[in-house]
C-alpha positions in Angstrom: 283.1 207.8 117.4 281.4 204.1 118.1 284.2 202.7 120.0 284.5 202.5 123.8 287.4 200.7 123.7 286.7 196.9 125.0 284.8 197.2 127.8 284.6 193.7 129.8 283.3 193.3 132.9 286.5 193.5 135.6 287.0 190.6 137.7 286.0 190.9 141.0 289.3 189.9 143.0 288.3 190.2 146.5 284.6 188.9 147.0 282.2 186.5 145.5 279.0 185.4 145.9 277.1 181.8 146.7 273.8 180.4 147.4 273.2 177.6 149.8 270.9 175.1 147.5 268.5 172.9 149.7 267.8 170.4 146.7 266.3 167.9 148.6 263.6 170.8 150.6 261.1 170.0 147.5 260.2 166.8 148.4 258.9 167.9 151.8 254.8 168.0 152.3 254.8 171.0 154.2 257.4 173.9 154.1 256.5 176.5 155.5 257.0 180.6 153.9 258.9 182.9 155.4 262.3 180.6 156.2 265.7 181.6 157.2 269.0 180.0 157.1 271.1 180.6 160.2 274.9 179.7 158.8 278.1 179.9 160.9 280.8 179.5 158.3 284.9 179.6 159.3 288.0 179.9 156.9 289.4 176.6 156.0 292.5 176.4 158.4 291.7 179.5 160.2 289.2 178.2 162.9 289.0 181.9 165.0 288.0 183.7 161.2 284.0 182.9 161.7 281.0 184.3 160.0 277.4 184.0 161.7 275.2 184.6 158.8 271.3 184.4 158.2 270.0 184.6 154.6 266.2 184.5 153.5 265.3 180.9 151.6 263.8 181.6 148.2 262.5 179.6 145.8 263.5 180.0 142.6 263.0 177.2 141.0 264.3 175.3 143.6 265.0 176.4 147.6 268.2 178.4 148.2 269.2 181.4 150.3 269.6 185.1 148.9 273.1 185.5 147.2 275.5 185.7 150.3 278.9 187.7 149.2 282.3 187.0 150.5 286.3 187.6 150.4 287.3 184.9 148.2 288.3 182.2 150.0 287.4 178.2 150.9 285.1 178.2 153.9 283.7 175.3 155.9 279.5 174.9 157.4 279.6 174.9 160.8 276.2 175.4 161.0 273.0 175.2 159.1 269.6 175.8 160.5 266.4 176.7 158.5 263.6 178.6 161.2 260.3 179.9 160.7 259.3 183.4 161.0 258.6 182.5 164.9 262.1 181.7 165.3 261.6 178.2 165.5 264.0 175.6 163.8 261.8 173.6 160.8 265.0 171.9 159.6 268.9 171.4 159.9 271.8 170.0 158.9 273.3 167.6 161.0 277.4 167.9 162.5 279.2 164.4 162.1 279.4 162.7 164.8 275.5 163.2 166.1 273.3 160.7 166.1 271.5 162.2 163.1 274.9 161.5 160.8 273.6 158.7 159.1 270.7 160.1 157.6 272.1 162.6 155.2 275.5 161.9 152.8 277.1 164.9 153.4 276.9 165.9 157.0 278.7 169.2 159.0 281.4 170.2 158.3 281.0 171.0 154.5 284.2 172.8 152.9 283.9 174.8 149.8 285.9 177.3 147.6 284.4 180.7 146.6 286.2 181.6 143.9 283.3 181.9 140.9 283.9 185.5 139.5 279.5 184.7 138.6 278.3 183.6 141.5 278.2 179.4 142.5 275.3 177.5 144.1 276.4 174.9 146.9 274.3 172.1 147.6 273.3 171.4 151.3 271.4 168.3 152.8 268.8 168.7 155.3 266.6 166.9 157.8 263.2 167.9 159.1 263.6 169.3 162.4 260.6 167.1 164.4 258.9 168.7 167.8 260.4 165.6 169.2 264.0 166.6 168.0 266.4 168.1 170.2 269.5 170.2 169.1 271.9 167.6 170.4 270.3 164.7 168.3 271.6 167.1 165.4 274.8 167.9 167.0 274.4 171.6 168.3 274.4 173.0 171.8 271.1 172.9 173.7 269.1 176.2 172.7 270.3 176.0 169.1 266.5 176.0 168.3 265.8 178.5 168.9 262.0 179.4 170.7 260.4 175.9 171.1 263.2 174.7 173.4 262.0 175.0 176.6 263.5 177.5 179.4 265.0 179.6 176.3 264.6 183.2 176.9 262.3 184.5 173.7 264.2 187.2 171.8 262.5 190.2 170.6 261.9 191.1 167.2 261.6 194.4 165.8 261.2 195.5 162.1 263.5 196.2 159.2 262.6 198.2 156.3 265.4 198.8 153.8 265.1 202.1 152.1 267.5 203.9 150.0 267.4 206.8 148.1 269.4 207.5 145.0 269.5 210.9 143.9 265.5 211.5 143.8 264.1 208.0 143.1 263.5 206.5 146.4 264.2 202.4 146.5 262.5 201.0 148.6 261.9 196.9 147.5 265.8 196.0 147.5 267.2 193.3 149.3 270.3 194.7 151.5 273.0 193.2 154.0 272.7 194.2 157.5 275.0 193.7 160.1 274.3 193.4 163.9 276.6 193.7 166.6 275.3 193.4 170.1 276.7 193.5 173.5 275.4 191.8 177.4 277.0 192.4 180.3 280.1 190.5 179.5 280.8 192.5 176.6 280.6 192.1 172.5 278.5 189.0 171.0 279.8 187.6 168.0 278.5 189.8 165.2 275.4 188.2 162.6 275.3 189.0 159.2 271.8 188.8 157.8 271.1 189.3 154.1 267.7 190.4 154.0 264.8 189.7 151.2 263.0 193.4 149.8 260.6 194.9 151.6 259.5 195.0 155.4 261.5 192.3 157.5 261.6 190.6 161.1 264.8 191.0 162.8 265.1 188.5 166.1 267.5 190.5 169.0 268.7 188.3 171.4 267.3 188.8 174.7 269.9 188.2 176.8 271.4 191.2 175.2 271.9 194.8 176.6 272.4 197.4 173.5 273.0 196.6 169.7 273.9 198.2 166.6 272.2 197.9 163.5 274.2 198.7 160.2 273.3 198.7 156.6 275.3 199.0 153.6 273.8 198.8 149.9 275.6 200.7 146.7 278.1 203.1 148.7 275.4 203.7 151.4 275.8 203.3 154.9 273.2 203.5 157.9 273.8 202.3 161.3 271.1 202.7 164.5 272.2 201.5 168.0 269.1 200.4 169.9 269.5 199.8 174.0 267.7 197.1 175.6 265.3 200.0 176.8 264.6 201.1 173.7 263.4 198.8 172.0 259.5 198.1 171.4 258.6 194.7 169.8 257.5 195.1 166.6 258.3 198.6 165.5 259.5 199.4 162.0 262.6 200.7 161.6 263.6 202.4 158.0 267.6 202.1 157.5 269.3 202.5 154.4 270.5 206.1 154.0 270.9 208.5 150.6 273.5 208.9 147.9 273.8 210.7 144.6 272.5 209.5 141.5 275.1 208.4 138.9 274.8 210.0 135.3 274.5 208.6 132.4 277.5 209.9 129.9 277.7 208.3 127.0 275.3 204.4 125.3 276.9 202.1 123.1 275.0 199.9 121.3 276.7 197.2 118.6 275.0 194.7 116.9 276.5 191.2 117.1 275.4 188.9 114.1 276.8 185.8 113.8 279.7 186.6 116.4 280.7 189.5 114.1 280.1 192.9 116.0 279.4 196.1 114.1 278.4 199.9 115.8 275.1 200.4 115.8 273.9 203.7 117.9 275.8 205.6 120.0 273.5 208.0 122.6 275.4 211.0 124.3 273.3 212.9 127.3 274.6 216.4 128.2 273.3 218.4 132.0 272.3 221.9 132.7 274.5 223.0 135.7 271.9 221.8 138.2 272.1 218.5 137.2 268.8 218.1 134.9 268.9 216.5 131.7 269.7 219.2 128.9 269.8 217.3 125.5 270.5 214.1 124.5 272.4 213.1 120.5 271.6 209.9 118.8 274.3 209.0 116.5 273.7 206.3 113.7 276.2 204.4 110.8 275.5 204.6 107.5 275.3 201.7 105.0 279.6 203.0 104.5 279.9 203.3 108.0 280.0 207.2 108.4 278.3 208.6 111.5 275.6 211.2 111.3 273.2 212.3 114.3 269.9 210.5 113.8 268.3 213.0 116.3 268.7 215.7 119.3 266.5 215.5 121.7 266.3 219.1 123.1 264.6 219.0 126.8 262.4 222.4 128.6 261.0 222.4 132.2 258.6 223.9 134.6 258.8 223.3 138.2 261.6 220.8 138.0 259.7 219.0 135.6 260.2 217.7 131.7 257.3 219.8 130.1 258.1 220.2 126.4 260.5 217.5 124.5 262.1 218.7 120.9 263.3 216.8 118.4 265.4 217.5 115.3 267.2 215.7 112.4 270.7 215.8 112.3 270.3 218.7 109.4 268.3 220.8 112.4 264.6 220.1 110.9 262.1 219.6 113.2 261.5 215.9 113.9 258.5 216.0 116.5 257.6 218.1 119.9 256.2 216.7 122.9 254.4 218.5 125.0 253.7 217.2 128.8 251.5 217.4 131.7 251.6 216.2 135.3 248.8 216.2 138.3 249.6 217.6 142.1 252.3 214.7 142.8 254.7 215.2 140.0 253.1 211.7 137.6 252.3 212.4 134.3 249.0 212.7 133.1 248.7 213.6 129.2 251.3 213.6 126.5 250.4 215.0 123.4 253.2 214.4 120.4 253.6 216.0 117.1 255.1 215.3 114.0 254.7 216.3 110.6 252.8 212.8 109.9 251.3 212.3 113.2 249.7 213.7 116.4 249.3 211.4 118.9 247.8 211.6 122.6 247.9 209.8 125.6 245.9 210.5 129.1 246.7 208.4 132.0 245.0 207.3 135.2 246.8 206.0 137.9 244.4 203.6 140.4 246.5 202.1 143.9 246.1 198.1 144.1 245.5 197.0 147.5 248.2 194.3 147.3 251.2 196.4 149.1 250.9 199.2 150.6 253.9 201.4 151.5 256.1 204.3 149.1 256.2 202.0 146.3 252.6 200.5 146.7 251.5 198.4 143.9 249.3 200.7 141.2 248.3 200.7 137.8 249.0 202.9 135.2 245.9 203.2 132.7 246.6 204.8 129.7 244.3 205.8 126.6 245.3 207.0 122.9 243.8 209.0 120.3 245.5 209.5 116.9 245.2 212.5 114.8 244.4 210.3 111.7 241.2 209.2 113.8 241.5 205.3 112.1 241.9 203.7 115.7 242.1 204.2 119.3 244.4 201.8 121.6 244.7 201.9 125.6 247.3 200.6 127.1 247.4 198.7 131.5 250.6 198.2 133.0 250.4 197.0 137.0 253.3 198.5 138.6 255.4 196.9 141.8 258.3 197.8 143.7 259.7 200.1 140.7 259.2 196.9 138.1 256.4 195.9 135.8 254.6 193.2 136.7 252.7 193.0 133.2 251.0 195.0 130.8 248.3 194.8 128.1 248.4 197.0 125.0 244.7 196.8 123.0 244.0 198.5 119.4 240.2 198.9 118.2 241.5 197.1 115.3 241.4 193.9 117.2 245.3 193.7 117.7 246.3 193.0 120.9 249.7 192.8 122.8 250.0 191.4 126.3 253.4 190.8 128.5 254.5 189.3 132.2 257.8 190.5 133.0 261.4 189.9 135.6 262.7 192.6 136.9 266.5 192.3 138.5 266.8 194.1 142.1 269.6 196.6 141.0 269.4 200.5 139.4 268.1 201.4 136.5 270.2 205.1 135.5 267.3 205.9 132.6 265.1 206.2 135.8 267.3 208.6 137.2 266.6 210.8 133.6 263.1 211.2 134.3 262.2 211.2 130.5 258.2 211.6 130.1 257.5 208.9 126.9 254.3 207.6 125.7 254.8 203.8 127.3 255.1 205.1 130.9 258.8 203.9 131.0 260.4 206.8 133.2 258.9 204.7 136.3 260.4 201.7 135.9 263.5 201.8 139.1 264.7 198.2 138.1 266.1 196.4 135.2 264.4 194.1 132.6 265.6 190.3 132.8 262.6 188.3 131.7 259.9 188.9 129.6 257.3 186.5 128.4 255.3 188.1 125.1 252.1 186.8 123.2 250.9 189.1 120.5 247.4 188.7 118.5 246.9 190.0 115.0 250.1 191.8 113.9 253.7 190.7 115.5 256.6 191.7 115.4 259.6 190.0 113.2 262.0 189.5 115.9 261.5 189.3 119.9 264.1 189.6 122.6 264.5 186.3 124.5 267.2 187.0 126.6 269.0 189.8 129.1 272.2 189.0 130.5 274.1 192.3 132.5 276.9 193.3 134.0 277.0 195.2 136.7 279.3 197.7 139.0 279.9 197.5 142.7 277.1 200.6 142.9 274.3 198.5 141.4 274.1 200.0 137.9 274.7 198.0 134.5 277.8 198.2 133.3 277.1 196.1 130.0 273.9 194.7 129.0 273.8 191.9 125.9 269.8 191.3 124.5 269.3 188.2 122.2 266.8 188.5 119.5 265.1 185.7 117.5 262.8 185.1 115.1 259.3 185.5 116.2 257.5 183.0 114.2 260.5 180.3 113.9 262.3 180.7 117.1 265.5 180.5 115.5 268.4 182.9 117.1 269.1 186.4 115.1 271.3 188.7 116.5 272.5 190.1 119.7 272.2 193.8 121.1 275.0 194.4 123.0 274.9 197.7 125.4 277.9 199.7 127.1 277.1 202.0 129.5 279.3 205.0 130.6 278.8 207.4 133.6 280.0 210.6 134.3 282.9 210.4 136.7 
């Protein structure tokens, strides 16, 4: 029953993925936010196969661009140009031969070979780009810098927004690849890949050109929006991204990896009414001689689309607990209220808009209190949401214990969103994936704490294996490892 076979992540053959890495950026006074990396990059040996490309820079620790993907391959910099938001070159990496050579050890062209399955950072030197500087000094055609040279034609710039729904969940704070392929009047321009940071983003047009098309592609979606020169009106927002169906969760693994010796641990199975909501979902367990038995059956009831009553039973079919479920006008949940033979427990929630981001996923907070039937304490719990990820939380008993967290969120799909389980810690909004978490606890703690995510993931952005490292809370020392198999309906 515990056994997926060996699931391993499958090799990705055809592309990979880099990041330039500006180490030397650091050590720079004054760098300014908002950068972008203008990249020309050709096959080795293959000088008419070239890529234009502009990735955001980051800075994470250090300054490198988003993760550009490729067909596996060794490529060779052209050209390497880091602008400002206005366009305007701030710094570059000189071409060989230029009279800026000599001041960096590795100057254009720079060959490399993609072919790391996990991703490989390549180092690039850069010089400060001065006002006194001119593109030829670095080795590039006049005009390579874009709007300070004088006589260049500005470019407009209009707006990108990435948004992509999945099923129901709208994403909206993803980054995404976007393609542009324009035309002037002597026909098609080389086309630019840009790889775009979350959220609302400039997008320079050249000026000189006469219509474009705009195409995104992100997890099996595709948008594309042709714009004429006419059309356009600088600085209008443009949504792309497009819609696709929510995959479904089939089957969870979980085994438990202690000492390098891997055991089954749970194994979660999730069944569908014909219209696609969540009908039950069976938590098999081991016994201490390995037999299975279901540790629980999670019966689900709706109203108006909605989870409204959750109920639970034992693997014999006694009644475990019921959880009963309200929501306000917009479809968030307001009060839970579970039973069990033991304990009732409820939970009201408040949910209060920060003015930090505005937009479909504006940053809020999710204020939650609880009352217990045994009436010994009260706790209320804070969570500040962004972008579909938890920024932190806060979790306060009238007992004086006290739990607070700061947390990393990855930029792919969570599929337990797409379940839209009601539960007592506000999880069900949470569109991302856990990577980082930073814990303190006061008064009790727990025995262990998970220190470390590490997924794998398939070519439509859901985890395809997940393994959590746990250690010991007080002595730091390493326990045990969770390790997590996902399966999706076909």
């Amino acid at each position: 029953m515990l056994n997926p076979g060996a699931p391993h992540p499958s090799d990705t053959i055809v592309n990979r993925s880099f990041r330039l890495v500006f180490e030397d950026l650091a050590k720079y006074s004054t760098v300014p936010a908002g950068l972008s990396a203008a990249i020309t990059l050709e096959k080795d040996q293959q000088p008419d196969s070239v890529w234009n490309l502009s990735a955001a820079v980051v800075q994470d620790p250090q300054y490198r661009t988003l993760a550009i993907r490729l067909p596996e391959n060794t490529y060779r910099i052209k050209k390497l140009i880091l602008t400002d938001s206005n366009r305007i070159a701030r710094f570059a990496t000189p071409l060989t031969g230029s009279s800026k050579a000599g001041m960096v050890s590795r100057p254009l062209s720079i060959s490399f070979a993609l072919n790391c399955p996990a991703g490989q950072p390549v180092p690039v030197e850069l010089l400060p780009v001065a006002d006194s500087d001119t593109p030829e000094s670095f080795g590039y055609p006049a005009g390579s810098f874009g709007n300070r040279d004088a006589g260049t034609p500005t470019d407009t710039y209009i707006f990108i927004h990435p948004i992509i729904r999945v099923g129901t969940i709208v994403y909206d704070s993803i980054p995404v690849q976007l393609t542009v392929q324009s035309w002037d009047a002597r026909g098609a321009l080389p086309p630019v890949i840009h790889y775009l940071p979350a959220g609302v983003q400039r997008l320079y047009l050249p000026s000189t050109a006469l219509k474009h098309k705009l195409s995104v592609s992100k997890w099996g979606s595709h948008d594309e929006l042709e714009l004429t020169k006419a059309d356009i009106r600088e600085g209008t927002v443009y949504a792309m991204g497009g819609s696709i169906p929510a995959k479904k969760l089939k089957t969870v693994y979980e085994y438990k990896i202690v000492k390098g010796y891997s055991t089954p641990f749970t194994k979660t199975d999730f069944a569908y009414h014909p219209d696609g909501k969540l009908q039950q979902r069976l938590v098999w367990g081991k016994r201490s001689d390995l037999s299975n038995y279901l540790a629980r059956k999670d019966l689900f009831d709706y109203t108006n689309g909605h989870i409204t009553t959750i109920s639970s039973y034992d693997e014999a079919n006694k009644w475990m607990t019921t959880t009963l479920v309200q929501y306000n006008a917009v479809g968030k949940v307001v009060a839970l209220e579970e039973n069990s033979p033991v304990l009732q427990t409820r939970a009201t929630a408040n949910y209060i808009a920060l003015d930090s981001r505005t937009g479909i996923s504006q940053d809020y907070r999710i204020d939650v209190s609880y009352t217990y039937g045994h009436g010994l304490y009260t706790r209320n719990y804070s969570k500040t949401m962004r972008g579909g990820s938890v920024l932190s939380d806060i979790l306060v008993t009238s007992n004086g214990n006290r739990e607070e967290g700061s947390y990393d969120y990855d930029l792919s799909i969570n599929p337990y969103v797409h379940l839209e389980i009601p539960d007592l810690l506000f999880t069900q909004y949470t569109k991302h994936n856990l990577k980082f978490q930073r814990k303190t606890w006061y008064g009790a703690y727990p025995e262990f704490e998970a220190y470390n995510f590490s997924y794998t993931y398939d070519e439509g952005g859901y985890p395809k294996e997940l393994q959590t490292a746990y250690r010991s809370y007080q002595t730091k020392a390493a326990a045990y490892v969770i390790r997590t198999v996902f399966v999706y309906q076909e």
